[in-house]
C-alpha positions as CSV (number, residue, x, y, z in Angstrom):
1,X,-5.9,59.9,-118.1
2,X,-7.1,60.0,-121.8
3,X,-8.9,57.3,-123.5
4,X,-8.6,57.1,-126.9
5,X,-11.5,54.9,-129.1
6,X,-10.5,52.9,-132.0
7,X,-12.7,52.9,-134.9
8,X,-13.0,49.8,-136.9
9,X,-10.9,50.5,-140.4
10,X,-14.3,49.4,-142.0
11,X,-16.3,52.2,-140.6
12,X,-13.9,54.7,-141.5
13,X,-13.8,53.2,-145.4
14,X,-17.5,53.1,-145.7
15,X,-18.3,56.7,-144.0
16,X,-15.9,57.7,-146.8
17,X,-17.4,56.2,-149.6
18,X,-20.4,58.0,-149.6
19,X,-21.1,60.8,-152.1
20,X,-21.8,64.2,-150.2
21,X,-24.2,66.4,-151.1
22,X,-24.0,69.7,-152.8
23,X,-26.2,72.7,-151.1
24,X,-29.6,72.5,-152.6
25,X,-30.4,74.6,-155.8
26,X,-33.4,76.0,-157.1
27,X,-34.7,74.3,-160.4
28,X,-37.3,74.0,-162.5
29,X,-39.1,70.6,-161.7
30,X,-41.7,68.5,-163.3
31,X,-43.5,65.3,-162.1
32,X,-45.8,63.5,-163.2
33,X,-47.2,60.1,-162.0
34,X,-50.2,58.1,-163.7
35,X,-50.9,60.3,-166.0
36,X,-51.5,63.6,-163.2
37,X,-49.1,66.2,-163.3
38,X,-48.4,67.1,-159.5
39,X,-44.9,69.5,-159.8
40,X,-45.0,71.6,-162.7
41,X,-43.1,74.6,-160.6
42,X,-39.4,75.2,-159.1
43,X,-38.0,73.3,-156.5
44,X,-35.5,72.5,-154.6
45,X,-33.1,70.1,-155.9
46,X,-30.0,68.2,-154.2
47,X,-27.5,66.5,-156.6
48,X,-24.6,63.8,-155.8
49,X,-21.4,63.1,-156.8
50,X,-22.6,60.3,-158.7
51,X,-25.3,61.9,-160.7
52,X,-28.5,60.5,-158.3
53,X,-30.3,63.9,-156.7
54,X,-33.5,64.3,-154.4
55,X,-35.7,67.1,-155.0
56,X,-38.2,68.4,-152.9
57,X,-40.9,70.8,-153.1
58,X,-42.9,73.0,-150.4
59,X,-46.5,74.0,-150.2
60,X,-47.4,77.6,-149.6
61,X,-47.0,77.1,-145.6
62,X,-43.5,76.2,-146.4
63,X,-44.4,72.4,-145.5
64,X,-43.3,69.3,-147.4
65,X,-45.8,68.7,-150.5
66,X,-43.7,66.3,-153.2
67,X,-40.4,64.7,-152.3
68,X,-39.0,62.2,-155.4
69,X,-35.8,60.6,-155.7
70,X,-33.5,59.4,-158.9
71,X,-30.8,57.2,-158.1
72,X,-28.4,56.4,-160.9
73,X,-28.0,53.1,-161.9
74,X,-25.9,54.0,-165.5
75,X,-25.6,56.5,-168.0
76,X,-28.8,57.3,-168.8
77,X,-30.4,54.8,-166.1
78,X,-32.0,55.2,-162.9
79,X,-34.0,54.1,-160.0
80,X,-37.3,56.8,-158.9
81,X,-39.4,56.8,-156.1
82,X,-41.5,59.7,-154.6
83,X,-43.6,60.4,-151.3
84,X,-46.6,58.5,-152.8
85,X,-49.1,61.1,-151.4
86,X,-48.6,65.2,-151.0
87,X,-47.3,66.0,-148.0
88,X,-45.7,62.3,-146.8
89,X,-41.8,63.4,-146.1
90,X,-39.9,60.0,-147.4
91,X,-39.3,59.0,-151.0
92,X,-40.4,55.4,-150.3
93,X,-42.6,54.8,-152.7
94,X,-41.2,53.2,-155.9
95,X,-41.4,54.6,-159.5
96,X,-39.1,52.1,-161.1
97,X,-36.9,51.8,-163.5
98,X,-36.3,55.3,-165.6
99,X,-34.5,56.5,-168.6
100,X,-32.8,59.4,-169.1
101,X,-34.8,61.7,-171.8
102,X,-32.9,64.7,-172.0
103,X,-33.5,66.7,-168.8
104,X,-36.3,64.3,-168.0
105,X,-36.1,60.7,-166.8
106,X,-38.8,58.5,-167.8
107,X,-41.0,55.2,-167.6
108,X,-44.5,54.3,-168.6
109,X,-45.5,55.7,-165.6
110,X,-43.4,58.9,-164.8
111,X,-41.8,61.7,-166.1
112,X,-39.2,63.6,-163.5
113,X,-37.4,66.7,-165.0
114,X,-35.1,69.1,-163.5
115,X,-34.8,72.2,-165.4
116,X,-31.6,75.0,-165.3
């Protein structure tokens, strides 16, 4: 005898409404944060549908060194955060509020670029 397991519609609706992800690209990335520039190298970058993209870079091991996150909140608006120290493997650690400058977004704190 089969069972069959209904799924709330509002599961179904949400799990659909987010963005996926594109494979990662390689990019030129820049951070900096207080004034210390910490990612002035390529990196691996993962973009969304919505404009919002994660990217990551790797130490020479291959391990986790800077993870930083820009989450579109308009145009040429955003939300940042980063791992707060090398190595940590979460994005948890807020930037602010950032501004799109050309390829860069910006506060009076950071500067995030992604580069072709």
């Amino acid at each position: 005898m089969r069972q069959f397991l209904a799924v709330p519609a509002a599961i179904v609706l949400t799990v659909a409404a987010v963005p996926l992800l594109a494979a990662p690209v390689t990019r030129g990335c820049f951070l900096s944060v207080d004034g210390r520039v910490l990612v002035d190298r390529p990196c691996d970058v993962d973009a969304m549908a919505d404009g919002s993209f994660t990217f990551n870079t790797a130490d020479r091991g291959g391990q986790v060194d800077y993870v930083a996150f820009v989450s579109r909140t308009g145009p040429a608006t955003a939300q940042a955060s980063w791992n707060g120290e090398r190595g940590a493997t979460h994005a948890d650690a807020p930037l602010g509020p950032v501004r799109r400058e050309g390829a860069c977004w910006v506060n009076t704190r950071t500067r995030l670029c992604v580069r072709p």
